[in-house]
RODO-148163 format. One record per residue (C-alpha): residue number from 0; residue in one letter; x, y, z. Coordinates in Angstrom, 2 decimals. Example, Ala and Ser with C-alpha at 12.3 -4.5 7.8 and 13.67 -1.06 7.14 Angstrom:
BEGIN
0 | a | 12.30 | -4.50 | 7.80
1 | s | 13.67 | -1.06 | 7.14
# end
This chain:
BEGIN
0 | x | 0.00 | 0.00 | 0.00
1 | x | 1.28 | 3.13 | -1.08
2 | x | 1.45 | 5.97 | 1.38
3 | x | -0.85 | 8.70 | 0.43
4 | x | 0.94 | 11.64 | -1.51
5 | x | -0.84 | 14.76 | -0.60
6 | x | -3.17 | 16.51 | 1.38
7 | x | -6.23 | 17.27 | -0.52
8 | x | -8.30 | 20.05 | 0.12
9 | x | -12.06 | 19.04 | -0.39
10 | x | -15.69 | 19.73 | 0.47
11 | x | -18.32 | 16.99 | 1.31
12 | x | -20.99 | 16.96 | -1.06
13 | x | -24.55 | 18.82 | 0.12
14 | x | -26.75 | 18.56 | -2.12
15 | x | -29.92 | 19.91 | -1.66
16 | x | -33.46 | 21.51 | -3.75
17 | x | -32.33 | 24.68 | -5.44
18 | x | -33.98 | 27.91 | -7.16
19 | x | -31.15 | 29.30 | -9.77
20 | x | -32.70 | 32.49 | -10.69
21 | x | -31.09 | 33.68 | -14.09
22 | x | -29.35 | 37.04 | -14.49
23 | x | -29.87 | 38.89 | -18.12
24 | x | -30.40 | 42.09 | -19.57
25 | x | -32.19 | 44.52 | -22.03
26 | x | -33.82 | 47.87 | -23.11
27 | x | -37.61 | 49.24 | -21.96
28 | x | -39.87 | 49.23 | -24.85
29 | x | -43.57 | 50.07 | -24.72
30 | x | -45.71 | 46.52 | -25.48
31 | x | -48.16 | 48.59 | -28.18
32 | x | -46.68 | 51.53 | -30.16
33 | x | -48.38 | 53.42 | -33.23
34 | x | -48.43 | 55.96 | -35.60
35 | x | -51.55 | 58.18 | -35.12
36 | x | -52.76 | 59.56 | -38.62
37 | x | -55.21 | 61.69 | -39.79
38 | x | -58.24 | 60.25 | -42.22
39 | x | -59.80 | 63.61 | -43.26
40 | x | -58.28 | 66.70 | -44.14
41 | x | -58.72 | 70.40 | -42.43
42 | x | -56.70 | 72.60 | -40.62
43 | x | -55.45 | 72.25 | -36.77
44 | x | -58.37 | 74.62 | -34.78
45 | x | -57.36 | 73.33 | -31.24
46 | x | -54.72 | 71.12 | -29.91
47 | x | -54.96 | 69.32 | -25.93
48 | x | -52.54 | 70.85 | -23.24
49 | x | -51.51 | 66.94 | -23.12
50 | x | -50.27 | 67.08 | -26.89
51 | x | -46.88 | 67.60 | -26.34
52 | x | -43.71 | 65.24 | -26.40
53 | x | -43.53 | 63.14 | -23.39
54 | x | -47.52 | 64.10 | -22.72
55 | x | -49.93 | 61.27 | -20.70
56 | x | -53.21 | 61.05 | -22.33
57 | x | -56.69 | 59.22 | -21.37
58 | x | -58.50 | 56.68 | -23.31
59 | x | -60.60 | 58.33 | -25.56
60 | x | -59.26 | 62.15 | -25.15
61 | x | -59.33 | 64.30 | -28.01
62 | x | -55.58 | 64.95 | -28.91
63 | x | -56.27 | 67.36 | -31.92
64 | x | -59.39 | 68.98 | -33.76
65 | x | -59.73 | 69.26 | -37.17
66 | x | -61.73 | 72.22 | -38.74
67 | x | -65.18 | 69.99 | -39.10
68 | x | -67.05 | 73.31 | -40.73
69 | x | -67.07 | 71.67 | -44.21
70 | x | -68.50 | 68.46 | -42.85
71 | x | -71.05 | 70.35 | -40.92
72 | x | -72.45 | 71.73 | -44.23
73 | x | -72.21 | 68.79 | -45.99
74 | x | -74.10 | 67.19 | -43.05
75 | x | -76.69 | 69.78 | -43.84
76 | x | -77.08 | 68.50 | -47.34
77 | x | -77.38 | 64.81 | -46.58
78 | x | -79.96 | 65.38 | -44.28
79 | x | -82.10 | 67.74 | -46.68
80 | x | -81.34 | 64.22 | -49.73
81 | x | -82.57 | 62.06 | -46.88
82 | x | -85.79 | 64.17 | -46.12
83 | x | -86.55 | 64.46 | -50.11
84 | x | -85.63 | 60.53 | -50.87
85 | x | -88.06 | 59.63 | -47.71
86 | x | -90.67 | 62.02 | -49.12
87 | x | -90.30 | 60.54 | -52.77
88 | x | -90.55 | 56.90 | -51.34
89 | x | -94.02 | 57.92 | -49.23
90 | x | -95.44 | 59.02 | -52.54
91 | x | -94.38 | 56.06 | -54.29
92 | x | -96.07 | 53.72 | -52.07
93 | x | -99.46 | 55.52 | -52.17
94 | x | -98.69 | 54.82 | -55.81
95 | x | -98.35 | 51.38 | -55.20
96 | x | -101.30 | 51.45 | -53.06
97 | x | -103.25 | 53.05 | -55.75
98 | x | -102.52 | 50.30 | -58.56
99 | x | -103.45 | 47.79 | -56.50
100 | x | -106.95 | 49.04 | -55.87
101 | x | -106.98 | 49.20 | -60.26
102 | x | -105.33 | 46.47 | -60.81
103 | x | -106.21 | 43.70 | -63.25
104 | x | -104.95 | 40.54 | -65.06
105 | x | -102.64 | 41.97 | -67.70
106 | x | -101.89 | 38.05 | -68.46
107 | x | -97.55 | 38.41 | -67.78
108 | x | -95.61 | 38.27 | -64.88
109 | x | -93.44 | 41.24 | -65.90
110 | x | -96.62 | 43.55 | -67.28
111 | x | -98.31 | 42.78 | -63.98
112 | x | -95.07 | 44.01 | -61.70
113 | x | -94.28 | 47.15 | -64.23
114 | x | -98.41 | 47.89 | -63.82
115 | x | -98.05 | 47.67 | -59.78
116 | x | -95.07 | 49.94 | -59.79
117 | x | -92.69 | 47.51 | -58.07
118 | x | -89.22 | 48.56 | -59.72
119 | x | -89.98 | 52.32 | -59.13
120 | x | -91.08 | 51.34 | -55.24
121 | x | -87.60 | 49.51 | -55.23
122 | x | -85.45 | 52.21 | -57.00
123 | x | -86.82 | 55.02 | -54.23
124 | x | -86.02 | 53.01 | -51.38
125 | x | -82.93 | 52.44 | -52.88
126 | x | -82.30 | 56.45 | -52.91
127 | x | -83.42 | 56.77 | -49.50
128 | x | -80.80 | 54.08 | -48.45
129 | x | -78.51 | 56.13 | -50.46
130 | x | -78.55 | 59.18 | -48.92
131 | x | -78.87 | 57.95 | -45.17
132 | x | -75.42 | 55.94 | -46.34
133 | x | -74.02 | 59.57 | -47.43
134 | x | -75.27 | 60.93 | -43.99
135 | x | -73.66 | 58.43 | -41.84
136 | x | -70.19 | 59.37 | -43.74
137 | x | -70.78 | 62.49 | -43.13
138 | x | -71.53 | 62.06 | -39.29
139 | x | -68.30 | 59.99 | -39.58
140 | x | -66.14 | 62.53 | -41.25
141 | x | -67.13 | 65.30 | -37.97
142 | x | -65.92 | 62.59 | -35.97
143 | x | -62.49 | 61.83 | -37.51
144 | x | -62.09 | 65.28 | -37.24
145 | x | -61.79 | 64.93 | -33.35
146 | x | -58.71 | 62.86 | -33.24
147 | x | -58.43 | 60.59 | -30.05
148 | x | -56.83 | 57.30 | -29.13
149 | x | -58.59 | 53.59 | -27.83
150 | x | -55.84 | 53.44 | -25.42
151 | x | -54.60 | 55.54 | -22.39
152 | x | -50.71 | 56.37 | -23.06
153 | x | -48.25 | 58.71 | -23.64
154 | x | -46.51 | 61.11 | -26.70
155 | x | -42.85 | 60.39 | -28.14
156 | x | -43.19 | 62.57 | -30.63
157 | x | -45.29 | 65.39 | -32.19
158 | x | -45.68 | 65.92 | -35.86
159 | x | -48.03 | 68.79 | -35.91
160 | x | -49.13 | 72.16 | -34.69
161 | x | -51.95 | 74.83 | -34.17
162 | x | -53.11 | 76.03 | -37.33
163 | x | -51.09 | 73.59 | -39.76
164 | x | -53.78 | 72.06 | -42.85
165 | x | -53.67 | 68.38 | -42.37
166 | x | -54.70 | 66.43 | -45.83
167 | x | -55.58 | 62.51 | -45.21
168 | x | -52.93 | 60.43 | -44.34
169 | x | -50.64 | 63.03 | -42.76
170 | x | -48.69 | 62.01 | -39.36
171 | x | -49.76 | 63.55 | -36.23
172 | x | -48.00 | 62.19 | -33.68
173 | x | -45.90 | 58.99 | -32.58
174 | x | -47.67 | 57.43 | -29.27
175 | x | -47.39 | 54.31 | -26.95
176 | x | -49.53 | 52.43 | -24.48
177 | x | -48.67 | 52.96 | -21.14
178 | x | -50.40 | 49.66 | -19.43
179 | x | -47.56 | 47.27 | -20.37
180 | x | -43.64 | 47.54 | -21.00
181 | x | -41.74 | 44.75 | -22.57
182 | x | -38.25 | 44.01 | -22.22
183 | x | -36.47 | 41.29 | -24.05
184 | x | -34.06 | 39.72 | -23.17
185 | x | -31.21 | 37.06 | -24.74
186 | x | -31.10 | 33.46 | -22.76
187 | x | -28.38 | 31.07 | -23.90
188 | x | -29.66 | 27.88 | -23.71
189 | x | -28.12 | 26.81 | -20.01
190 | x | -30.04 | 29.72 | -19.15
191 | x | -33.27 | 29.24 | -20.42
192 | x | -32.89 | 25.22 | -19.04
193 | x | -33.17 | 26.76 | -15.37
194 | x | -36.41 | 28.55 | -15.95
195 | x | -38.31 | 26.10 | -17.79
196 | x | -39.24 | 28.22 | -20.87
197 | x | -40.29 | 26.36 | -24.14
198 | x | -39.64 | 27.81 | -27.12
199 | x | -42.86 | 29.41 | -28.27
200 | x | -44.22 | 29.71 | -24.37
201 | x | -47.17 | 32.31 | -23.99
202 | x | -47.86 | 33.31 | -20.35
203 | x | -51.41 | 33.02 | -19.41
204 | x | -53.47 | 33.73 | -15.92
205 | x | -53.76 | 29.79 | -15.59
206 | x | -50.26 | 29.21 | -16.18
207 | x | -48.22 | 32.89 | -15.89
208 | x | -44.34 | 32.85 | -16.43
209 | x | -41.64 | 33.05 | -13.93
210 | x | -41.06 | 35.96 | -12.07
211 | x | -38.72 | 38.93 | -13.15
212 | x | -37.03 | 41.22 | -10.79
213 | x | -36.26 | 44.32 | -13.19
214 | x | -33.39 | 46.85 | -11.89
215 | x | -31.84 | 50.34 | -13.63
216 | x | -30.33 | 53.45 | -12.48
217 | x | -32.08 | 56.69 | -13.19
218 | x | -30.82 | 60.09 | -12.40
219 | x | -27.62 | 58.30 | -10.36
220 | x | -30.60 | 56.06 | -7.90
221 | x | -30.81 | 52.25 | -8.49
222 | x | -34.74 | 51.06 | -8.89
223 | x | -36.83 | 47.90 | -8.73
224 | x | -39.98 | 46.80 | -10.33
225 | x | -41.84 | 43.80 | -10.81
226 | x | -42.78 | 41.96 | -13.43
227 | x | -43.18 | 38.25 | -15.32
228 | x | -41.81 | 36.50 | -18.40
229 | x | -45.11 | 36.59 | -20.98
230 | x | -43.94 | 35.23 | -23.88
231 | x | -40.56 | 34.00 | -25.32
232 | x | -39.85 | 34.50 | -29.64
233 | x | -40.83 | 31.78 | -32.00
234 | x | -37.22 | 30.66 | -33.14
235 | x | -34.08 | 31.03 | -32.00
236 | x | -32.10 | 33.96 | -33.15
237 | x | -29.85 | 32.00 | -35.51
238 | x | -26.35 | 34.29 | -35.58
239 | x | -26.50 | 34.10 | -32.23
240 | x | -28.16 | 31.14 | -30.97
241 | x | -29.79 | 32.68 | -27.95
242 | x | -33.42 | 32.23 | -26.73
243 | x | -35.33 | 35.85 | -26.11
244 | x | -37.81 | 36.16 | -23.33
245 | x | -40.23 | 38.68 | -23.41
246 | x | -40.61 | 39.90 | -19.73
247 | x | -43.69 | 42.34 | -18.69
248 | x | -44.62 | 45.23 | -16.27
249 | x | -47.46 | 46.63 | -15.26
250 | x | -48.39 | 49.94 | -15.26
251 | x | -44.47 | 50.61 | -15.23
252 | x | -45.19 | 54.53 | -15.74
253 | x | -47.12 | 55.16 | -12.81
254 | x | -45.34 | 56.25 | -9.65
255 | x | -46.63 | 54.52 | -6.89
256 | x | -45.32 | 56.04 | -3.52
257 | x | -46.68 | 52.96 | -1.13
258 | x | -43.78 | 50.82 | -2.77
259 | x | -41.72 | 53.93 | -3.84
260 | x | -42.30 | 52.95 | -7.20
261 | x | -40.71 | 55.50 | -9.82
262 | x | -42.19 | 55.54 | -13.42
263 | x | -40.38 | 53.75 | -15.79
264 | x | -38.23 | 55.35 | -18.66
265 | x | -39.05 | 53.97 | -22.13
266 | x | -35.47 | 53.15 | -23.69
267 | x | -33.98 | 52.34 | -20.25
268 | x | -30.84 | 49.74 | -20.07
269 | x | -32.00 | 47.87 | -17.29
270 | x | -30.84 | 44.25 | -15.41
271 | x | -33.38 | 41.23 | -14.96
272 | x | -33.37 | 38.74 | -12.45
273 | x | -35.73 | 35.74 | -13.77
274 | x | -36.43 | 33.65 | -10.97
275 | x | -35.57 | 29.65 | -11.91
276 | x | -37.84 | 26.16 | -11.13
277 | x | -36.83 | 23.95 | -8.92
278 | x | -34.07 | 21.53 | -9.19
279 | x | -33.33 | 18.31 | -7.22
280 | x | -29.83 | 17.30 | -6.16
281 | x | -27.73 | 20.66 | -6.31
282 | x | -24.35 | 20.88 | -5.15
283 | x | -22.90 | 24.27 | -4.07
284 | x | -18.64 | 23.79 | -4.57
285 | x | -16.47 | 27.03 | -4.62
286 | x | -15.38 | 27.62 | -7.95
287 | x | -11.62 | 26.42 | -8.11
288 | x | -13.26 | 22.93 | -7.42
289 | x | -13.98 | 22.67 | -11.45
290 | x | -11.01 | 21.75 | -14.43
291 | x | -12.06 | 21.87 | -18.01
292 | x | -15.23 | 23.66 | -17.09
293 | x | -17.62 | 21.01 | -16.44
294 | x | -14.72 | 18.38 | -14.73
295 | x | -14.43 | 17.84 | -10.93
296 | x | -11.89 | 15.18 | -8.63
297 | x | -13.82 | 13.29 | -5.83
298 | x | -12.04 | 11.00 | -3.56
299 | x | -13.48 | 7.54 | -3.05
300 | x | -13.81 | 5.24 | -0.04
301 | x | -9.91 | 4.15 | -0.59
302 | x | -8.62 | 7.58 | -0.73
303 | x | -8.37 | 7.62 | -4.41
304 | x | -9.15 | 10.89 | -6.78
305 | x | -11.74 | 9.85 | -9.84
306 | x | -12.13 | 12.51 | -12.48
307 | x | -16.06 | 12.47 | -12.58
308 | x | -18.02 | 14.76 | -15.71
309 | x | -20.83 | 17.28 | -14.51
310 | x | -23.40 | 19.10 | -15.34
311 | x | -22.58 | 22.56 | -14.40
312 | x | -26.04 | 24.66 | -13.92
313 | x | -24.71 | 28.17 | -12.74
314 | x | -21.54 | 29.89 | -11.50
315 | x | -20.75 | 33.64 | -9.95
316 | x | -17.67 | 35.01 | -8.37
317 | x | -17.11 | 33.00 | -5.83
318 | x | -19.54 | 29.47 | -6.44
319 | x | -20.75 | 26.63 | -8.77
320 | x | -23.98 | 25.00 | -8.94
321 | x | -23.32 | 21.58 | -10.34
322 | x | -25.16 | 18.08 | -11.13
323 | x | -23.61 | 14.84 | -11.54
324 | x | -23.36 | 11.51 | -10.35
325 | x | -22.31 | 12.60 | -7.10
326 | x | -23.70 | 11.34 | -3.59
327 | x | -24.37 | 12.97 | -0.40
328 | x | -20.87 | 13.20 | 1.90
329 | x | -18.87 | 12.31 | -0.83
330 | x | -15.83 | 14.48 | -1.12
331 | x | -14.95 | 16.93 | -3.68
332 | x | -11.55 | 18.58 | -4.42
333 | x | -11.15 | 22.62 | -4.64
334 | x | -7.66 | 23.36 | -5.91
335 | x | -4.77 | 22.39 | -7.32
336 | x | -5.82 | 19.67 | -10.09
337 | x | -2.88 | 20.08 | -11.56
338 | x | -1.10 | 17.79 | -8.98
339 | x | -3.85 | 15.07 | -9.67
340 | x | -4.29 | 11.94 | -11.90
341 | x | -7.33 | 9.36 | -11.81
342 | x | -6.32 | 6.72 | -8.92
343 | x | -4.03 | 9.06 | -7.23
344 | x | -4.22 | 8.40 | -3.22
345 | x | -4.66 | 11.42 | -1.17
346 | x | -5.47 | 12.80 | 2.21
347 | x | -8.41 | 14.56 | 2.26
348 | x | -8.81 | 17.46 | 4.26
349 | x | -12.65 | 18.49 | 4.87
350 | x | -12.91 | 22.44 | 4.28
351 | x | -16.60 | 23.05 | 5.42
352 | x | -19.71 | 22.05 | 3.77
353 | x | -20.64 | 24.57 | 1.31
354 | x | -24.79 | 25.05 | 1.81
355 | x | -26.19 | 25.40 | -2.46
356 | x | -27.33 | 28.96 | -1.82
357 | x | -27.75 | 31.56 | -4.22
# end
């Protein structure tokens, strides 16, 4: 029996139920972002003290109002065709009424229906529906002409001013929904293994995605908010081979002063913290315990080293999370592999137990 060669430094394995929670990062973007145009033309008569860059609107406020005087009058005239197309129909059917009362067997079909007047009944009631058709657009063009939005939100950018002539089509202003804010963010695919995300995942109330703790510095002061992985991309992105999560907030621009909540910036650089599942059999080693990045010594029951392969989950400065074939108590080496070869006998020398934390 050889005498052993050298003390070993090791840790006994711990392993225990651990929540990695994975670190990533990304840029604020509203969820629901348009361009708001105009449909009808006329000049700017009055614009809302909340139509300026940056601006918070209400669902349903009107931003900007079009000169409507033109669609006023033409209302005007539509109502006038409707009056004389409902007058012309009335007179028609006491027509109708009247050919009835004379009517007799003119021995055809089509004599018979020309006799009681039925294509000139149809043709004015045709007119009438005409003309109420011609109303309604008009009733609709004074409408466009008050330009609002379905959605409560906020301005990026203004396009146009008091007094400018708007023709169809023209840009008024760049806008975003202020509910939601979205912030994607790149997974490699170790990553995305520790928070159970399938590609193509869509969060749900019955089955809503993993937690995100979402951090970034404004004006020099270091924030948190709260929010949840919603959806992750279809594919992955295939120059870089990364997953992207799609993580969510809630009303991020509303300052809440209960949880000291500041409003979120749109276009922040900000740092997620996705919160993992659960994993069985993690084993916490320090760092300097791993060789070839996913290699680790143990010693066996005879004081020998054995190189064994692992699954390494997650490392930071100082720790490893790994899996592996690896049993409770068994002991691990930290340092100095260079010394070691497979069957090498050794004395181990217990540092303490790590606890998997982190």
């Amino acid at each position: 029996e050889m005498p052993p060669l050298q003390n070993a430094a090791v840790v006994l394995a711990n392993p225990q139920v651990q929540r990695l929670s994975v670190k990533a990062q990304g840029t604020v973007t509203p969820k629901r972002e348009i361009t708001l145009v105009t449909q009808v033309a006329g000049s700017v008569v009055s614009v809302n003290e909340e139509f300026v860059n940056g601006g918070f609107f209400s669902e349903g406020n009107t931003l900007i109002q079009l000169d409507d005087r033109d669609y006023e009058l033409a209302l005007i005239k539509t109502k006038a065709r409707v009056a004389e197309a409902a007058q012309v129909l009335a007179t028609e059917k006491g027509r109708v009424y009247q050919a009835k009362r004379e009517w007799r067997d003119l021995g055809n079909t089509e004599a018979n229906e020309l006799f009681l007047r039925k294509p000139q009944l149809a043709a004015a009631s045709a007119n009438l529906e005409a003309a109420k058709a011609d109303q309604a657009r008009a009733e609709l063009d004074i409408e466009r002409a008050r330009i609002s939005v379905p959605f409560a939100g906020r301005i990026r950018e203004t396009f146009v001013n008091l007094g400018q002539y708007l023709s169809p089509g023209s840009k008024i202003a760049s806008v975003y929904d202020t509910s939601v804010a979205e912030i994607r963010l790149p997974l490699t695919d170790r990553q995305a293994a520790l928070i159970d995300l399938p590609l193509g995942f869509q969060g749900s109330n019955a089955k809503p995605g993993s937690e995100v703790l979402i951090s970034g510095v404004i004006a020099g002061e270091r924030y948190q908010w709260q929010g949840r992985i919603a959806r992750t991309d279809a594919s992955l992105d295939t120059s870089s081979r990364l997953y992207y999560a799609v993580a969510e907030v809630v009303d991020p621009f509303v300052a809440d002063p209960a949880t000291a909540q500041v409003p979120l910036v749109v276009g922040l650089f900000v740092d997620a913290e996705i919160r993992g599942r659960d994993i069985q059999d993690v084993i916490a080693v320090p760092r300097e315990a791993l060789f070839k990045r996913n290699w680790v010594y143990t010693v066996d029951d005879e004081n020998r080293i054995r190189e064994k392969q692992i699954n390494l989950l997650f490392t930071d400065e100082t720790t490893a999370w790994i899996k592996g074939d690896i049993v409770a108590g068994e002991a691990i080496v930290t340092g100095r592999q260079g010394y070691l070869t497979e069957g090498l006998v050794v004395t181990p020398k217990p540092l303490k137990s790590l606890v998997a934390g982190g």
